[in-house]
C-alpha positions, 0 to 999 in steps of 0.5 A: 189481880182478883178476877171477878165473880163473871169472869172467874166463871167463864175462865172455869168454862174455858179449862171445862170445856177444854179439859173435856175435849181432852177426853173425847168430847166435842162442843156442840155450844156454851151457854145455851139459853132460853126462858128457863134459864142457861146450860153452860156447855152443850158438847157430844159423847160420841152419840150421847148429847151431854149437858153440862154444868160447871161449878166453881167454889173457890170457898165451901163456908155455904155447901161444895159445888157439888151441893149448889146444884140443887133439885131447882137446879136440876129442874131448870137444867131439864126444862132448858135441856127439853128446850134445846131438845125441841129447838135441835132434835131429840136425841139420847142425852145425859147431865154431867157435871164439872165441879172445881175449887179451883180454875186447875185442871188438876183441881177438876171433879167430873161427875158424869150422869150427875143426875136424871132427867 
């Protein structure tokens, strides 16, 4: 069975979230949203708060996952973050990014500090 679009994102969130504890992080939430849109998981770097996007690509023929975050992403990633900030305290915070063509953990890219705010 073919998993839809939906859940084939949520089944990446899963593994992502999953394989990032396996290195150390905790998760502080998933899927924070507010009027500038959504960060997929919100987890703790020792003292560092990462936010983190995570792209499934199960076929390149329109860009690698990497390429789907573009700089509008970027920015509605950084007006969400600011917003989270706002809601629970400011604090040293960092955008990493978790990239798949695959929901493997062998098939997962992580790409810390994937861009700046």
């Amino acid at each position: 069975m073919k998993l839809s679009k939906n859940n084939a994102g949520l089944e990446a969130e899963k593994l992502a979230a999953t394989f990032l504890a396996n290195h150390g992080l905790k998760l502080v939430t998933q899927n924070y949203h507010c009027k500038y849109g959504e960060i997929d998981l919100v987890m703790k770097d020792a003292k560092t708060l990462v936010f983190i996007e995570v792209r499934l690509r199960s076929n390149n023929q329109f860009g690698s996952a990497g390429a789907s975050i573009t700089p509008q992403k970027q920015q509605k990633l950084i007006l969400t973050a600011q917003h989270y900030l706002q809601q629970h305290g400011d604090c040293q915070c960092r955008f990493d990014a978790i990239l798949m063509n695959k929901t493997d953990v062998n098939h997962i890219e992580w790409v810390r500090n994937a861009f700046d705010a």
